[in-house]
C-alpha positions as CSV (number, residue, x, y, z in Angstrom):
1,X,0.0,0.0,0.0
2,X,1.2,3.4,-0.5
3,X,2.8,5.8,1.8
4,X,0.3,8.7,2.7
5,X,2.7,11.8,2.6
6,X,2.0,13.0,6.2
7,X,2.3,17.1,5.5
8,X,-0.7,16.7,2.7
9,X,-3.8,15.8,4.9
10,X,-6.6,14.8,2.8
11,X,-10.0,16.1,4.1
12,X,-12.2,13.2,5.6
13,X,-15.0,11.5,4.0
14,X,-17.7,11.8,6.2
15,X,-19.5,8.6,7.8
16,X,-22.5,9.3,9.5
17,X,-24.4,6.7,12.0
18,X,-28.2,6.2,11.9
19,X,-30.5,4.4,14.3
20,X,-33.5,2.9,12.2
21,X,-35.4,2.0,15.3
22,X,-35.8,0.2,18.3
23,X,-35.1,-3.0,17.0
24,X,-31.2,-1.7,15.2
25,X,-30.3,1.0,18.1
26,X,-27.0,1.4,18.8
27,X,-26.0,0.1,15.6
28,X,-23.8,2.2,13.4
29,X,-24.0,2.5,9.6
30,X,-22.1,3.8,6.2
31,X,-23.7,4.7,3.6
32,X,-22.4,3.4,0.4
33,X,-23.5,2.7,-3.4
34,X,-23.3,-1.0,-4.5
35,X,-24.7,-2.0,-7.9
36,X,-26.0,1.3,-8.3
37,X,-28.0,1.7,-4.9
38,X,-27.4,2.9,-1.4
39,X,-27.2,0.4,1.3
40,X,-26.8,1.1,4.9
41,X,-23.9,-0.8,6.0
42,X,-23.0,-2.0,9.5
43,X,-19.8,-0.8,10.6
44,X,-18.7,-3.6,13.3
45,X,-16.0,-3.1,15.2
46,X,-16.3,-6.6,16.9
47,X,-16.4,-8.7,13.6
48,X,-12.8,-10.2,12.1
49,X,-14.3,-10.2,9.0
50,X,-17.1,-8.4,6.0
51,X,-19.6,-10.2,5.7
52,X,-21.4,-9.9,2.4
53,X,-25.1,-11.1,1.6
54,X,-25.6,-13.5,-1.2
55,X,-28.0,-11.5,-2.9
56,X,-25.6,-7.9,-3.6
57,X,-22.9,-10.8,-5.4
58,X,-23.1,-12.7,-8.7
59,X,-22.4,-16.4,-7.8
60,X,-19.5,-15.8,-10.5
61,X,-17.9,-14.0,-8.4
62,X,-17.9,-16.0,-5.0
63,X,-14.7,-18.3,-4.8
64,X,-13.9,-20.9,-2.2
65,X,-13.0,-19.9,1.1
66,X,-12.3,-22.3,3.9
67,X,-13.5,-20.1,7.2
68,X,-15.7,-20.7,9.7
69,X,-17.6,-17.9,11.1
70,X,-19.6,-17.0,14.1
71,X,-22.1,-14.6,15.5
72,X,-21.7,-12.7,18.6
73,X,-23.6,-15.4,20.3
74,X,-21.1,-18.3,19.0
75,X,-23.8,-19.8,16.6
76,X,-22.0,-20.5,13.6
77,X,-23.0,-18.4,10.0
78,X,-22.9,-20.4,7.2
79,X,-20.8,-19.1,4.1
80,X,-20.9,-19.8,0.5
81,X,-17.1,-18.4,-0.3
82,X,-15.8,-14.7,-0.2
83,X,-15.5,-12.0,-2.9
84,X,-14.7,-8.3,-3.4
85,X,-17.4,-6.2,-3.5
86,X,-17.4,-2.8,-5.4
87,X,-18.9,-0.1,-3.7
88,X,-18.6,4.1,-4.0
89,X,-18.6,6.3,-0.9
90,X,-19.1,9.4,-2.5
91,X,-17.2,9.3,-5.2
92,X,-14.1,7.7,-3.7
93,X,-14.3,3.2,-4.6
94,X,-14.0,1.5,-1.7
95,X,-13.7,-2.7,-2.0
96,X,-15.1,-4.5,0.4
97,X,-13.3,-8.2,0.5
98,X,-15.9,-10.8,2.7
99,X,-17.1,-13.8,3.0
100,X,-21.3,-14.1,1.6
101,X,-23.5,-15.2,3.5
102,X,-27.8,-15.9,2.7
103,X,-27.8,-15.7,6.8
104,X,-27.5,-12.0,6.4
105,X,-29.2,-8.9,5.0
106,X,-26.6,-5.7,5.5
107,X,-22.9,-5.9,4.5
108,X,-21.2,-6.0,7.8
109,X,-18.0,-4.4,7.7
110,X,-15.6,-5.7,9.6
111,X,-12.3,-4.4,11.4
112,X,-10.1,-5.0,8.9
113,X,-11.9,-3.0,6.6
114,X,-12.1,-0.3,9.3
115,X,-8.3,0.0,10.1
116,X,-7.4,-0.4,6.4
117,X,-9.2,2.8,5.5
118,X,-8.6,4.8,8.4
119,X,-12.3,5.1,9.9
120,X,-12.3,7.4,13.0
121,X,-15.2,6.9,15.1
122,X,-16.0,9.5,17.6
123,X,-18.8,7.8,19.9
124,X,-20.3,10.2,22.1
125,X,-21.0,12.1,19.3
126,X,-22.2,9.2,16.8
127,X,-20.1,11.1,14.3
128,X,-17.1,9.6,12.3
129,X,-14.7,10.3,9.3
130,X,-12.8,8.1,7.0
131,X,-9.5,8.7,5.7
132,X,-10.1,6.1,2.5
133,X,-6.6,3.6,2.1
134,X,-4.8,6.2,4.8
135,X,-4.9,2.9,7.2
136,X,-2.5,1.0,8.4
């Protein structure tokens, strides 16, 4: 990965959190355009890995992966393979490499992705900014 020169600070991408309602509070989310929509995306700081539903990849473009993955609550989530998916925040591509899953129905990004592209997460504030590929 490159070096980000450290006396040219890019302006952050902002992230912003939503609650959708009782049922999802406390969870935080990106915005970002995959095939041409805009999903809300879990940012989870407490997952090793994305995790991708079946439905936003072409079959195509699942390959094997030999992982075993598990909820919070140590039930296991099946997964069909991993992938890269192609997504825009803003106008900035941002790949998302998972595992897919039919077990679930938002992209759940994981750590990884998190500390790759720099994701600053102020909670008290539910506010956060992303420095995209200025991880490390």
């Amino acid at each position: 990965m490159p070096q980000r020169d450290a006396t040219k600070e890019e302006p952050p991408t902002n992230v912003r959190g939503v609650t959708r309602n009782d049922k999802h509070r406390g969870h935080v989310y990106i915005e970002l355009r995959i095939n041409g929509r805009v999903h809300a995306c879990i940012l989870d700081t407490g997952c090793d890995v994305s995790i991708v539903p079946a439905d936003l990849v072409y079959r195509c473009n699942v390959t094997d992966a030999n992982q075993k993955v598990l909820a919070a609550n140590g039930t296991e989530i099946p997964i069909l393979g991993k992938t890269t998916l192609h997504a825009k925040l803003g106008e900035q591509e941002v790949p998302i490499e998972g595992v897919v899953s039919e077990h679930v129905n938002d992209v759940m990004i994981g750590i990884g992705w998190l500390r790759t592209n720099g994701v600053i997460w102020n909670f008290a504030e539910a506010k956060g900014a992303a420095r995209l590929g200025a991880g490390g």
